[in-house]
C-alpha positions in Angstrom: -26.6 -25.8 19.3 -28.0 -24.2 16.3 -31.1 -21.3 16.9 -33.3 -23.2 15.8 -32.6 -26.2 18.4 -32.4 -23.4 20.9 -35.8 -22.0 20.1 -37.0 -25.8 20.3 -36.0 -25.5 24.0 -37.2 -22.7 24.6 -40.5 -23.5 23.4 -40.3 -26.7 25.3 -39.5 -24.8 28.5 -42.4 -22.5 28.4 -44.7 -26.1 27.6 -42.8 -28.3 30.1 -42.8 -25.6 33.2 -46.1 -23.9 32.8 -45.0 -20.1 32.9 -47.9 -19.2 30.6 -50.6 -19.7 33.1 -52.7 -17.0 32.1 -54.2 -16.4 28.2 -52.2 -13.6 28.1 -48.6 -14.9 28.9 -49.8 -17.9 26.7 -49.9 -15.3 23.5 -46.8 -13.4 24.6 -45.1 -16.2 24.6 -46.1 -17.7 21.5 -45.6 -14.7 19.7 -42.3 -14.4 20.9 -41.1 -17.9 19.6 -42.9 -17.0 16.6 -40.9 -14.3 16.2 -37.6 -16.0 17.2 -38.6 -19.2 14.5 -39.0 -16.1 12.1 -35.5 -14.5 12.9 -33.8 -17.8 12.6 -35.2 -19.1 9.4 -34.2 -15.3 7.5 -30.4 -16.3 9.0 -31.3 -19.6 7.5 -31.4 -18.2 4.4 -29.1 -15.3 4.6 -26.4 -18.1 5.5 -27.4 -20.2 1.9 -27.5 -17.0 -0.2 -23.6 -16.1 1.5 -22.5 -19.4 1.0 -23.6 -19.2 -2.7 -22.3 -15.8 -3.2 -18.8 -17.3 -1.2 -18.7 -20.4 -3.6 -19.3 -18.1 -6.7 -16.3 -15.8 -5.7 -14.1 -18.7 -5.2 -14.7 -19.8 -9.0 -14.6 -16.1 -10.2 -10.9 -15.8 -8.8 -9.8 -19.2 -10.0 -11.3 -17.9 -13.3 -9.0 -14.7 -13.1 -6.0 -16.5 -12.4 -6.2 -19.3 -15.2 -6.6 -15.8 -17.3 -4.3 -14.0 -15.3 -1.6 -17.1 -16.2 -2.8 -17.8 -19.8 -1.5 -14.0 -20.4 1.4 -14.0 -18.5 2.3 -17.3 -21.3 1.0 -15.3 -24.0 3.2 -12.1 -23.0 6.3 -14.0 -22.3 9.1 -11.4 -22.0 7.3 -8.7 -23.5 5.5 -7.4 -20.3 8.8 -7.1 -18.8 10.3 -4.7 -21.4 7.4 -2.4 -21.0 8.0 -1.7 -17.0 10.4 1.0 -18.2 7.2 3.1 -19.7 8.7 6.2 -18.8 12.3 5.9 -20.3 11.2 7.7 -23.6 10.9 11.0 -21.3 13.3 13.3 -22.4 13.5 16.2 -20.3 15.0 18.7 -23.0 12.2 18.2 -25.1 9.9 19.6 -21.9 9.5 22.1 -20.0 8.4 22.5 -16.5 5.7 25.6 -15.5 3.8 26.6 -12.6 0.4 27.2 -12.9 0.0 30.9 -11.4 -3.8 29.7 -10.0 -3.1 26.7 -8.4 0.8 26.7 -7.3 1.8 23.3 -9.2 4.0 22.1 -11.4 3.9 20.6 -14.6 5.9 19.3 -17.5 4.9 20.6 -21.4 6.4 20.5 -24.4 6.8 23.6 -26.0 7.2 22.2 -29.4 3.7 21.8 -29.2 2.3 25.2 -28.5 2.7 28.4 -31.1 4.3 30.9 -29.4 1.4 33.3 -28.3 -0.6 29.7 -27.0 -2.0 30.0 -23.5 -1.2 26.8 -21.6 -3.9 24.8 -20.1 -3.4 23.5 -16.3 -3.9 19.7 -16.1 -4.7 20.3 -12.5 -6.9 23.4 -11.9 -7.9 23.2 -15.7 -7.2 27.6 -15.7 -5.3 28.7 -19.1 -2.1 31.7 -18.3 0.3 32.5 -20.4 4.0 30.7 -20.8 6.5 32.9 -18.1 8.9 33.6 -20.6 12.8 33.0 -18.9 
């Protein structure tokens, strides 16, 4: 039974049994039916709006994965030489520090830096200078 069906009852009820016998329980009541019609036409519409937002979503990821698959064929092989990103690392050319401020680690490449260069953190963002070994 849907709200609306049960407020039908109810409404019924209240007619068919005669609980409103004075003025006064005749406008309580009413207004609270009112109020109850009210409630159940907003879910009414809340219910259309989510089942347009739902229907919308459904197209949107359809959408992404026709995409999703039209790169994946334009890619081919590529993307799968690529997962080894980090294979042109070499540690000799980098040095690991630790930032006196903060207590972590991080790589560098001394290369990079003249010798009298402070170092810059990538964590705490603090410059120090380069221990020297």
């Amino acid at each position: 039974m849907s709200a609306r069906e049960k407020i039908a009852y109810l409404r019924g009820l209240i007619d068919g049994q005669n609980i409103a016998d004075t003025p006064e329980r005749a406008k309580f009541y009413s207004a609270l039916v009112d109020a109850l019609d009210s409630l159940a036409e907003d879910m009414e519409e809340h219910e259309e709006v989510h089942q347009e937002l739902n229907d919308y979503l459904e197209q949107l990821d359809e959408d992404v994965s026709a995409l999703e698959d039209d790169l994946d064929e334009i890619l081919g092989d590529e993307e799968d030489e690529d997962d080894g990103c980090c294979e042109d690392f070499d540690e000799e050319e980098y040095e690991s520090v630790t930032c006196p401020e903060c207590g972590k680690d991080f790589y560098f490449e001394p290369a990079a830096y003249e010798e009298d260069e402070d170092l810059l953190c990538p964590h705490c963002g603090k410059t120090f200078k380069h221990p020297e070994e």
